[in-house]
Structures are given as C-alpha cells and as structure tokens.
N, C-alpha and C positions, 0 to 999 in steps of 0.2 A: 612481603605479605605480613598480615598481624598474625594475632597466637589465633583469632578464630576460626575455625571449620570453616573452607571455602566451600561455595556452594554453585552450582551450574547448574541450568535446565532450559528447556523449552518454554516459552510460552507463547500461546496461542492467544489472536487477538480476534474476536467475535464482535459480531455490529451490522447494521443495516447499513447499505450502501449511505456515504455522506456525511458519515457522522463524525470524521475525522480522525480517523484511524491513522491514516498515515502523516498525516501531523502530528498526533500522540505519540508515533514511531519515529518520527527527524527528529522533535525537541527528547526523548530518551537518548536514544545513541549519540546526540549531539553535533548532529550534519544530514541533509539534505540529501536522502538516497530515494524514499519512495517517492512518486509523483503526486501533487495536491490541485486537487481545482473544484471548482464549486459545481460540479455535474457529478450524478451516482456515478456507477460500476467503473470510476475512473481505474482502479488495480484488478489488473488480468489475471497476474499470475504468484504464486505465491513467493515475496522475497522473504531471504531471511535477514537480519537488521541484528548483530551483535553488540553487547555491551559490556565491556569490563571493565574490573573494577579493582582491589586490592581485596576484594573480601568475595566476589560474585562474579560469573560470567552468565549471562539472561541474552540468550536467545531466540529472538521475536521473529514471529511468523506472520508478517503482513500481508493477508486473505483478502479475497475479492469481498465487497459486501455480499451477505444473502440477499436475493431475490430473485423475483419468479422469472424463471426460465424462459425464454421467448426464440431464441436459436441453440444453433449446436453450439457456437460461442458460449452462451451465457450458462448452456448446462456445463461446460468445461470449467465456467468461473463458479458457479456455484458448487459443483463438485470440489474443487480447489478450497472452498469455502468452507466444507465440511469436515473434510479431510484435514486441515489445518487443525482442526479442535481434538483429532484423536491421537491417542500416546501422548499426549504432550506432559509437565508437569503444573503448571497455570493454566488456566484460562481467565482473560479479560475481557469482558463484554459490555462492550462501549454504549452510553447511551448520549440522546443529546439531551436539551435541561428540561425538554418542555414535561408538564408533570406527568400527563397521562403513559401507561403503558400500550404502545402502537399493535397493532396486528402483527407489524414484523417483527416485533419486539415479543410478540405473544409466543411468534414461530421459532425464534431463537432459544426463548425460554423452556420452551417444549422441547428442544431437540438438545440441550444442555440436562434436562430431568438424568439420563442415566452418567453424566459426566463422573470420569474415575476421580477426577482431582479437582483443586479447588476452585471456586469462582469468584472473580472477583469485579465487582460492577462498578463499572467508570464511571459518573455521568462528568459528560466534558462539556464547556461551552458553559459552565455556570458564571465567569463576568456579566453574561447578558442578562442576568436574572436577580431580582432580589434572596437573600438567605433565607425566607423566609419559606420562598417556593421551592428553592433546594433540600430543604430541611422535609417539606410535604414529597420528594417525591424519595428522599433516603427511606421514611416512613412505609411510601407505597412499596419499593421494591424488598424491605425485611420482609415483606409477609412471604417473600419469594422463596420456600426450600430452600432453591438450586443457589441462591448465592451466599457465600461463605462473608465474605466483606463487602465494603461499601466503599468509593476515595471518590471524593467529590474533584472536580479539574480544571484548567481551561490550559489543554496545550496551546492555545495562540500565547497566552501569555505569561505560558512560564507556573502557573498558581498551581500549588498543592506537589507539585511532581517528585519532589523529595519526600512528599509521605507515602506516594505510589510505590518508589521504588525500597522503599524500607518493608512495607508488607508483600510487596512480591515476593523481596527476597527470601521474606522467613518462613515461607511455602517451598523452597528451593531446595532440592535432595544435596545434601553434602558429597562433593565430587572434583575432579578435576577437571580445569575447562576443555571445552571441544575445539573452542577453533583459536588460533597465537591472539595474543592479546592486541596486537595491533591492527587487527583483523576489527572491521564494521559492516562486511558483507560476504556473501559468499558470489557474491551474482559479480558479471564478467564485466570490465569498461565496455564494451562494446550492447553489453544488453542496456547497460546505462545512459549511454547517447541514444539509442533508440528510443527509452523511456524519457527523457528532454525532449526529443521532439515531440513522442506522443503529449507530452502533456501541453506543448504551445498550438499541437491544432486542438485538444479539448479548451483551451484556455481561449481560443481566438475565432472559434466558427459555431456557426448555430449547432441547436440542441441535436438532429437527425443525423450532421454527418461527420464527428468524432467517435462515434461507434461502429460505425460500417468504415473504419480506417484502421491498417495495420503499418506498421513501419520495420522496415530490411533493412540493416545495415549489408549494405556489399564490399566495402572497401572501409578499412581500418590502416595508414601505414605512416609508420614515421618518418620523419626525411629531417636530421638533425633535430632543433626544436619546435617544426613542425612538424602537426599530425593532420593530414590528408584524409578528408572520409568521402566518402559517398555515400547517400542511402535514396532510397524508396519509399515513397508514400503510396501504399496501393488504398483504394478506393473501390468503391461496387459500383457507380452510375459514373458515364459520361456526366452528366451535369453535375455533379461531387466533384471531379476532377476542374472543372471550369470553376466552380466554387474554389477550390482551393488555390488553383492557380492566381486566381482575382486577375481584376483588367489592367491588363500592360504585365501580367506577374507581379501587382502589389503584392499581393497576399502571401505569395510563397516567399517572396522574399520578406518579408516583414516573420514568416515562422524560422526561414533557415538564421536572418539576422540574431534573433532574440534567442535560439539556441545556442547557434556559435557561441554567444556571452558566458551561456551557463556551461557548454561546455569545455571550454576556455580554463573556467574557473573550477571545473571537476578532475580536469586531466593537469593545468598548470601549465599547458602548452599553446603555442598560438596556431589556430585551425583555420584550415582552409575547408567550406561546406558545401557539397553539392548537393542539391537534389532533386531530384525528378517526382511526377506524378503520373500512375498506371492504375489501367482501372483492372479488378480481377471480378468480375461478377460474382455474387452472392456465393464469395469466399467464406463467410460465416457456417454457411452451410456444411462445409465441405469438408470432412477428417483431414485429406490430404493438404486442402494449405494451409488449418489449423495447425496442425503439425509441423509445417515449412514454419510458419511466421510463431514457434515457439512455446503453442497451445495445445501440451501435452501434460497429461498428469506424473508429478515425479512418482517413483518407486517406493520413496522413503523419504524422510526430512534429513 
C-alpha cells in the first residue's frame, strides 16, 4: 500500500438498456464477467464487479437498464435498476454519443434530481463520432444540476478509462476494503455458466425469443479435470423450443458448443455440456418461477 488514504465504495452504474454498461464494467475490473450483446434488457439481475487496487477498492453494481415495464420480469429488472442507485457512494450514468438528450435519458435524469452522492456522466461510444459532437453534447449535459462530472469513453476501445477511474476514485469515502483483494465478483461459478449460455441464445436467435428464455444450471460436478454440467433452457412456446432446438438440433448445439469454449476458458477446466430445452408457459408472469430461476430482489448490496 502507498502512504495515501485508501479508499472503498460502491458505485452504481445508471443507463438506458444498450448503452454498454457492461462492457464499461469487463474493460474496469479487467475480465469478462457481465454478459454483452447488441439487444436491450440483456442484465437481469444485479452483479457486483470488484476492483482493486493499491490505492482503491470500487465496487460496481451492474443494473439492468431502465425501461418501461411490460411483465412481472421487467418490473423485477427495473426494480433492480433503481435499487442499484440507492445508498450507494457514486453513481455513473452512462450515455451513448448521440447528442440529443432521449426520453429515457430525460427519465433517468429525473429520478437521479434527489441523488445523495455524486454523478458522474459517461458518454461511451465517442470513437464513433467526431470531438466536435462530443464537445456539443458535454455542453448539453452541464446544464444538467444532477451531474457533478463529465468523462467522455469508448469501452470497446479502451479510450479515456484511466481518466474514469481517477475521478471515481476521488469521490470514494476513505475506508477499508469490502471484499479480499483477489476477489472480481461476488456472484457464484455456477450463476456464471448460466449467464454464458444466456448470452449465446441472446447472441444467436431472433429478437422475441432471448427474453421469454431463462437458464437452470442443474448439475455442476467435477470429476478430476473435468467439470460435468448440465442445464436447462426453459422457454414459454412450443415453437420457441423448436426455434432453439433448430433442424437436426443445429442450433442447440451450435449454443451449447460456443459456450463450452467460454466456459472452458472461465473455469480453466475441460467441460462436458449438456443441455436440454422445456418450455414453462408464461414464466415471466409468474413470482414463483421468477424466484426459482433467480429473479428476486437482494436485501442489501
């Protein structure tokens, strides 16, 4: 440790579904834990994503995006969503470059006005844009109260994020850290294979049926350097389940292959993957399998 005041805290990561949140959160902690794919309400549930440092421990809360509620699913994510923003000692409120301020960006704004601490507005994704337009929308958002800084980004490629994390930190209550330093999550291998597979059916199937899909790990077991899984793909429609199965079982084997790789490469171990598809009819709906498949609001962070 140097002679400086360590510092620790929460921070909370705000944004409209899409705008890369959880790529903003793999390139900080410096590995590949939230799921990323180019569809909204891709993160259900809230992870937490650790970082330390010799000077800092910043512990990020990866929230589902806000938006508008359509089942008892999406009130549980967007709940999750809100809930992430309070107690915390940061908030980040991610935008993407385009200049205008959006409506859900209008809603975010609004729901950050009584925020205890500070805010700090990302816009990420500025490689794709001239400085010229990033410069017009740093302009539009100072008029903003609610937000204390400004750090322009582009997690895909790495730009600015050692400026991000130097003003995080000096918002950071002087403390000791919360979770051992070799610690980058608190979430279990086993919720983590489920989140690999979720994100190769959002990554590989049309837009209607990655959200009406949940995934069950049932079996987790090692057998010397193998690890042995099985899980569940449930689904709401008979024809969702033939979608995912694809003709001959292309398709499921094309998502259990391309998992196994990554998670292969998450555990260090060589895996053997099974997995099935079942449908559970308009489980979204329903407290009790919300509950089963993991979609419960925590207590506490």
């Amino acid at each position: 440790m140097t002679d400086t005041a360590f510092r620790s805290g929460f921070v909370a990561v705000a944004g409209r579904t899409n705008v890369g949140k959880s790529t903003l959160l793999n390139a900080l902690v410096g590995q590949k834990l939230s799921i990323v794919s180019d569809k909204p309400q891709t993160t259900r549930n809230i992870i937490r994503l650790i970082r330390t440092t010799d000077t800092s421990q910043m512990v990020f809360l990866d929230a589902p995006g806000l938006h508008r509620s359509h089942n008892r699913l999406s009130e549980y994510m967007d709940e999750a969503a809100l809930s992430a923003i309070r107690d915390v000692d940061v908030i980040l409120f991610l935008v993407e470059e385009d200049i205008a301020i959006g409506r859900g960006d209008m809603r975010i704004l609004q729901t950050l006005e009584d925020a205890p601490c500070p805010v700090i507005l990302v816009i990420n994704k500025i490689d794709r844009i001239p400085r010229e337009e990033v410069l017009k929308k740093i302009e539009l958002y100072s008029r903003c109260p609610q937000i204390t800084e400004i750090v322009p980004v582009s997690a895909r490629k790495g730009i600015n994020l050692d400026t991000l994390v130097e003003v995080i930190e000096k918002y950071l209550p002087e403390g000791e850290p919360f979770f051992p330093e070799d610690m980058v999550t608190d979430r279990t291998e086993r919720f983590f294979v489920s989140e690999i597979l979720r994100e190769k059916i959002l990554r590989m199937l049309s837009d209607e049926i990655p959200h009406g899909t949940a995934v069950e790990i049932s079996k987790m077991q090692e057998r010397g350097n193998i690890l042995d899984i099985e899980a569940v793909i449930y689904c709401e429609k008979k024809s969702h389940k033939a979608i995912i199965i694809g003709k001959g079982g292309e398709m499921l084997k094309k998502i259990a292959t391309r998992s196994r790789i990554d998670i292969e490469e998450l555990t260090g171990m060589k895996v053997n993957l099974d997995v099935w598809v079942k449908v559970r009819d308009d489980w979204r709906e329903k407290e009790y399998d919300l509950k089963e498949f993991g979609y419960q609001q925590d207590d506490e962070f």
